[in-house]
Every structure is written in C-alpha cells, then in structure tokens.
C-alpha positions in Angstrom: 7.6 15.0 -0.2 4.4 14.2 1.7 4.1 11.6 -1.3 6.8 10.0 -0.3 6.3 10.3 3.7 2.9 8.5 3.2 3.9 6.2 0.8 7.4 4.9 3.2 4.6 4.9 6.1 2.1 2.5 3.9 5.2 -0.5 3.0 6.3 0.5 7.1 3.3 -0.7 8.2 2.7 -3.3 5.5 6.2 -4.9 6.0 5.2 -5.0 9.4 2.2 -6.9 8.6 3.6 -9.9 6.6 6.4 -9.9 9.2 4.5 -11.1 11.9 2.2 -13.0 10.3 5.6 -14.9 8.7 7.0 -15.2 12.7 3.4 -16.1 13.9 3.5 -19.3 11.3 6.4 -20.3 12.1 6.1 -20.1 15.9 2.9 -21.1 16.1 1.3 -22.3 13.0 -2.1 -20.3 13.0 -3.5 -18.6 10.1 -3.8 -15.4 11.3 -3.1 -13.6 14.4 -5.0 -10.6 15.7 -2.2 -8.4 15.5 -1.9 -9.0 12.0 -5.2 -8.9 11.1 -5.5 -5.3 12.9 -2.7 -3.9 10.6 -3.6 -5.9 7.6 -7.4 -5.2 7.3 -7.2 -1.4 7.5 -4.2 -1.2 4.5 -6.2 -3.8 2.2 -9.6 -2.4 2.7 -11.7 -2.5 0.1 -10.1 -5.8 -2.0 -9.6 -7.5 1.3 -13.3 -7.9 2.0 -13.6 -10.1 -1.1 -13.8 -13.5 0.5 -16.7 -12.2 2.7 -19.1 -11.2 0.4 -18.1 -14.0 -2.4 -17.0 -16.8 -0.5 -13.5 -19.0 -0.4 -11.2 -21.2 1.7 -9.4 -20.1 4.6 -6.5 -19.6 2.0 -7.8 -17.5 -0.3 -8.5 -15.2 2.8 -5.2 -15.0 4.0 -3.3 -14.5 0.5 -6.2 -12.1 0.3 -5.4 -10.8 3.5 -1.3 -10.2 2.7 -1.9 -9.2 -0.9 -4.5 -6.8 -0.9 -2.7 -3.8 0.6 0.0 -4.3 -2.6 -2.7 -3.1 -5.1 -3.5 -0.2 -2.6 0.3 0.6 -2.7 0.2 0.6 -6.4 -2.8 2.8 -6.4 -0.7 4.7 -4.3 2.1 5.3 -5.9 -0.1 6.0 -9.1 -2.2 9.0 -7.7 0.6 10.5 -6.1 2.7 10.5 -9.3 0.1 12.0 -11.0 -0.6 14.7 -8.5 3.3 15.2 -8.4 3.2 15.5 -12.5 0.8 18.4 -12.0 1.7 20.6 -9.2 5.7 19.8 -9.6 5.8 20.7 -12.9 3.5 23.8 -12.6 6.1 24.8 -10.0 9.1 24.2 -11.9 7.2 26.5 -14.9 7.0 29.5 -12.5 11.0 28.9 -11.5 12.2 28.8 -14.9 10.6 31.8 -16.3 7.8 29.0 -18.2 10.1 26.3 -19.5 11.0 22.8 -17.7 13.7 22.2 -16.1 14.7 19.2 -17.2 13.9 19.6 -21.2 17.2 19.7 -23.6 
C-alpha cells in the first residue's frame, strides 16, 4: 500500500515535470524553465548530475534532465516489489496456517 502511495506520488510529480517543460517549449521555446528544473532535479538525483561532472551539450542535459527520474522509478518499483515479496508473503504464511495463498 505505501508502495503504491509513493510510487503514484513519484510518476504525479514526474508527469508533472515533462508536462511543463512540453507546454514551456512550445509556448516559449526555452530549454528549461525553473519550475521544471525544481521538480525535475530532486526525482533524478543522482543520474541527473551526469552532464556536470562529465561534460555534454545543452541536449544531453535536458534528455538527462526528463530521463533520469524513469530509472529512479524503475529502481522504485524494484525495491518495493522485493520488500512486498518478503513481508507480504511472510504475512500471508501466518494467515494460512504456513501455506501461500495463492499456490494450487
């Protein structure tokens, strides 16, 4: 549950993200505005800080910038399904008097 509460909050804000930086390009064709750098730098850090210490073109930093917090999101979704594996499974073993629930 809180899993999935955190998780909904992360692509929230991250959805948020890419949609202003898509209206800010279109309205007013700059790179990035500080709005969407405030919400993007946050949900991408560490990867995001890639073009500073190695270098690259203003485009790298901004597919940097709008990519980064997907591998946070997948690392994510991978921790919590592993913590889930454990403690939802050790719960469903108490339930069923030691077997799984969902085992034929």
């Amino acid at each position: 549950m809180v899993c999935r509460l955190l998780t909904g909050a992360f692509v929230a804000l991250w959805l948020a993200g890419v949609a202003s930086f898509v209206v800010n390009q279109s309205l007013h064709n700059d790179t990035l505005d500080l709005f969407t750098a405030l919400v993007m730098t946050p949900l991408g850090l560490p990867w995001n800080l890639y073009p500073v210490f190695f270098g690259g073109s203003d485009t790298l930093r901004m597919v940097i910038a709008l990519a980064a917090p997907l591998i946070n999101l997948v690392l994510l979704w991978v921790v919590c399904r592993a913590v889930c594996r454990i403690f939802c499974r050790a719960g469903r073993r108490k339930e069923d008097g030691g077997r799984l629930a969902d085992a034929a």
